[in-house]
N, C-alpha and C positions, 0 to 999 in steps of 0.2 A: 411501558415498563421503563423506559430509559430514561425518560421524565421523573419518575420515582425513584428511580435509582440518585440521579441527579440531586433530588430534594431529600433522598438522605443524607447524601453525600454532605451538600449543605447543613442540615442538621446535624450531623456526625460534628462538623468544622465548630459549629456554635455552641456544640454541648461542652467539648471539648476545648473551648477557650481559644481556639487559633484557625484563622483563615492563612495553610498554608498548601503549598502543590501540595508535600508528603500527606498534610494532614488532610487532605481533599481525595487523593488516589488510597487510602485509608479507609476514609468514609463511602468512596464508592464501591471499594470492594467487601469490605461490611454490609452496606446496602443490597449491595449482590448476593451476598450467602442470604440475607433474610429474604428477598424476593424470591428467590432461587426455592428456598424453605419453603414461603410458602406456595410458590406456583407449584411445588410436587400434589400439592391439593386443591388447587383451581383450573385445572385444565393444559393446553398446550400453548407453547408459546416459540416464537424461533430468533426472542430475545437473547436467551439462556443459549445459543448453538451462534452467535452472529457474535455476541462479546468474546471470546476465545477465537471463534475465527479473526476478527480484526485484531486481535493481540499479535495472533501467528502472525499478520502479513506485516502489520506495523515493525514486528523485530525482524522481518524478513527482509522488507525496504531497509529499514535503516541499515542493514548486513551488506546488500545492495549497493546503496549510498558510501558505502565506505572503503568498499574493493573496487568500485569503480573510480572513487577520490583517487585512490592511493593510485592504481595504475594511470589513471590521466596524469598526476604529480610527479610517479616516477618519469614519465615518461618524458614532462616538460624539462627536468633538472639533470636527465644526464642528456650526455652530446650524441647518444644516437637515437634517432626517432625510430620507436618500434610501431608506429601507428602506421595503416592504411585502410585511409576512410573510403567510405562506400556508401552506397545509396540503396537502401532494402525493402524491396516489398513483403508486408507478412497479412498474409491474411488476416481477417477479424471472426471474432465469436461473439464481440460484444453488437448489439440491434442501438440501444438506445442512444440520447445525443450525450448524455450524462455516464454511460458506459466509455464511450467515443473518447470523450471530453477528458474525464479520469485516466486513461489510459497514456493518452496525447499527452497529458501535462506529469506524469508518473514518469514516463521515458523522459521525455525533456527535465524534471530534476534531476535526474541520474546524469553525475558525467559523462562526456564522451560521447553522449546520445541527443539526436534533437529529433522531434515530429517534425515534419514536413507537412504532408497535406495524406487525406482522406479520400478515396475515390470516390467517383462521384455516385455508386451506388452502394456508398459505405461496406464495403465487404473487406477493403484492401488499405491499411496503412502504410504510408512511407516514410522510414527514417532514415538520418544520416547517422553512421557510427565512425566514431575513429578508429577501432579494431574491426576492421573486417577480413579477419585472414581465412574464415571460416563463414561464410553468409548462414550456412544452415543451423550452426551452432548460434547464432545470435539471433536466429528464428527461433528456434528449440525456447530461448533464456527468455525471451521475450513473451511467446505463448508463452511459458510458464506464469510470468508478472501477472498474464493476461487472467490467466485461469484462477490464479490466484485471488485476483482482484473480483471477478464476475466471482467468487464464491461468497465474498462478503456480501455484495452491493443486491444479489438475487437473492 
């Protein structure tokens, strides 16, 4: 389905005279109402349930990305450092290396936060944060990413 969506998306751009993002993010969500349309008559699909969910996490990251900026930023610019960094273990939900994988590199774009390593029975990731005035509360934020992310990718 994402392949046709894609090739409408395309064709939406060429009918329409312009290969642009707007005119492409356009065409794919045109695309999507008519797939949408017609998969209400061809069966089930967990296309139609997986595009919305990646919308939600996509503005959720970038949400993410940007209160973590700003606190890393503030924190550089004034003269007292409110950071203490820490080293945390949080459990995993995600099994796969590509679950693992996403997660690890998710946390590491996010300021303030780097993976470290994976145990060696993959159940338990470790990061560094520089707020850790609260270990459980950045367990809590974390699962959440996590859960979040495993709802797309499953």
């Amino acid at each position: 389905m994402f392949l046709y969506n894609i090739l409408l998306a395309l064709l939406w751009a060429m009918m329409t005279g312009g290969i642009s993002l707007i005119n492409l993010l356009v065409g794919f969500f045109v695309g999507y109402l008519i797939l949408g349309s017609i998969h209400g008559t061809s069966g089930t699909s967990s296309y139609f349930t997986k595009v919305p969910q990646t919308i939600r996490f996509t503005l959720y990251f970038i949400l993410e990305l940007l209160i973590s900026s700003v606190r890393v930023a503030y924190d550089v610019v004034t003269p007292t450092y409110y950071m203490k960094p820490g080293i945390i273990a949080i459990p995993m939900d995600a099994k796969t290396d590509i679950e693992i994988t996403m997660l690890a590199n998710l946390i590491t774009l996010t300021p303030g936060t780097l993976s470290l390593d994976v145990s060696f029975d993959r159940k338990t990731l470790y990061i560094h944060s520089m707020f850790v005035s609260d270990p459980e509360k950045v367990r809590r934020e974390t699962k959440d990413m996590e859960r979040r992310l495993l709802a797309v990718m499953r």
